[in-house]
C-alpha positions, 0 to 999 in steps of 0.5 A: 798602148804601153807594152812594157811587161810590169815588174819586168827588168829592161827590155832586151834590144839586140843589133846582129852586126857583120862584115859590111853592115851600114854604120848609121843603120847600127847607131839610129837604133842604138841610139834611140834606146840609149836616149830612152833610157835618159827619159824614162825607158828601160834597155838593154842594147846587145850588138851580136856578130856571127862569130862574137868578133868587132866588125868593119862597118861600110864606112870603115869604122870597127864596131866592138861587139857584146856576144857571138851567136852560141852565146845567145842562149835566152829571148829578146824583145826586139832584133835589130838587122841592119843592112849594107850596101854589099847586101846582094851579096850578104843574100847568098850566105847561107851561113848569115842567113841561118844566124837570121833564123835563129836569132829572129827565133829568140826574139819577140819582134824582129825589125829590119832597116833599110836593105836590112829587109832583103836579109828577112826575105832571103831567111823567108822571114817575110814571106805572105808579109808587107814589107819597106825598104829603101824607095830605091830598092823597093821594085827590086825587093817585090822581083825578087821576093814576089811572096812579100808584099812590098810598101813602095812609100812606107816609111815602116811597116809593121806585120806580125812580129817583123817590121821593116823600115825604109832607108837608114834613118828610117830605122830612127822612125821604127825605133821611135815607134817602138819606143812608143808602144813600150813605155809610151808617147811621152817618153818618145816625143822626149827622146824625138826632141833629145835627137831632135828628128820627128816624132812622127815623119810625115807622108811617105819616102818622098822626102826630099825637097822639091828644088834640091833633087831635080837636075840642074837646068843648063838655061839660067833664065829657067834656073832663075824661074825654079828659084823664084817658085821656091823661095816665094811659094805663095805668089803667082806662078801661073804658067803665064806669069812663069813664061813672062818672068823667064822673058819666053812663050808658054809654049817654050817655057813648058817644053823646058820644064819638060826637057831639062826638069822631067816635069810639067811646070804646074807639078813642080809648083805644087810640089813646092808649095806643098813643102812650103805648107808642111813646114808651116804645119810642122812649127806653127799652129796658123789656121788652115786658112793662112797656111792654104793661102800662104803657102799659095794653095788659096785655100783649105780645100784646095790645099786638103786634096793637095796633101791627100794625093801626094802625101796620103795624109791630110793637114790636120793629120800631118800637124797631129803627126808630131804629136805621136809615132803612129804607131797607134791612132792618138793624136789624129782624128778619126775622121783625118785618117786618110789612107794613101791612094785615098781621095777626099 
């Protein structure tokens, strides 16, 4: 649904800005609505610092800033608040923390990027609301702020008017999606593609490839069995066939997994070959058969229940996934919309 106010000039976007603040949190944003511009949208970005002045960003960059906080005089459609890693820090300024209040008080949403969400909270902006933040700070976040109903593996939330989104590029996902509901799917898939990232990200905060985040092993002949799951996820990788390509017992080889991976070798298994169907489902329009025995699930169902438990979502819906934000329900059968926790 389309939210754009007929006959309305652009729609007022603006970035509160400060010492500290995470360079890419500030930009995704920015550039989203900037890109949307290009294809049909309709912005207007003002970053907006404390005191009017340029800041330095985390990463040392200066960023120019458009107005002070005693120049914002009218309302705004969406208020960006971006985070920093000195954000433990940022939550005892009662001084920034009012500018929060007030600009948050002007503006008709108000969506935070990663530990942009600890700022919300501190102001008591989200309070008796769901809430994202980074998938690290997401325990901390609920201890701190017990009142906020954290979203551990949310990539955004939304929840009245507040939307939070979970680490930095995260805030790209939120932009999207409010993108979307402003002037539409067309516009924001044009923009997803201009940017190439997804229209949708699929799943939650797990994001990370299965091979690349687990710790190196120090054995070479397991380094070589973790190797092989990943570059051929549809062959056999039973733990027999596993303990016979490493040249050890079954017994030895899953005390390995254990010890040097932190996991069982079959968990490790499916977590590549659901990979492995996520980007067959991502570029390719394969039947679910070919996907489920390619990526060496075997089939349909099995790879069903696969990305239900560890995703929340199923196949179909993943694939319409890139067809829409999810900001609304286009797109995805009624019948695929699978909630996270659900079994089918």
């Amino acid at each position: 649904m389309v939210h754009k106010r007929p006959g309305a000039g652009p729609l007022t976007v603006r970035v509160f800005v400060f010492p500290g603040v995470r360079l890419l949190d500030v930009t995704g944003p920015i550039e989203v609505f900037a890109s949307a511009n290009e294809w049909g949208g309709a912005y207007r970005v003002q970053v907006v610092s404390e005191d009017g002045a340029e800041v330095v960003t985390a990463a040392g960059t200066r960023l120019g800033v458009d107005l002070s906080l005693a120049d914002v005089r009218d309302s705004c459609d969406v208020l960006v608040i971006p985070g920093g890693p000195e954000w433990e820090t940022l939550i005892k300024d009662d001084a920034l923390l009012d500018t929060v209040r007030e600009l948050s008080g002007k503006a008709r949403c108000t969506a935070s990027v990663c530990t942009g969400a600890f700022l919300l909270a501190a102001a008591g902006l989200l309070d008796g609301r769901r809430a994202a933040t980074h998938w690290r700070q997401t325990r901390e976040l609920g201890l701190r702020y017990p009142s906020v109903d954290v979203d551990p593996d949310a990539i955004f939330v939304r929840d009245g008017k507040m939307m939070t989104s979970a680490g930095v590029t995260a805030g790209i996902d939120l932009s999207l999606a409010l993108v979307e509901e402003h002037h539409g799917a067309e516009v924001a898939r044009a923009v997803a593609k201009d940017m190439v990232v997804f229209m949708q990200r699929p799943g939650g905060q797990s994001q990370f490839s299965a091979r690349s985040r687990l710790p190196q092993p120090r054995q070479e002949m397991l380094r070589g069995v973790l190797d092989s799951v990943a570059e051929n996820p549809g062959d056999n990788h039973s733990l027999s066939a596993m303990a016979r390509r490493a040249g050890v017992s079954v017994r030895h080889v899953t005390r390995l997994f254990y010890d040097e991976v932190g996991t069982s070798p079959g968990r490790y298994v499916e977590e590549v070959r659901l990979e492995a169907a996520q980007a067959m489902l991502e570029t390719g329009d394969e039947p679910m058969a070919v996907v489920a025995r390619r990526a060496g699930f075997g089939s349909p169902e099995s790879l069903r229940r696969a990305f239900v438990r560890h995703l929340g979502v199923t196949p179909a819906a993943f694939r319409a996934g890139f067809r829409t934000t999810g900001a609304g329900t286009a797109g995805v059968p009624e019948s695929e919309a699978v909630t996270a926790g659900q079994s089918s």
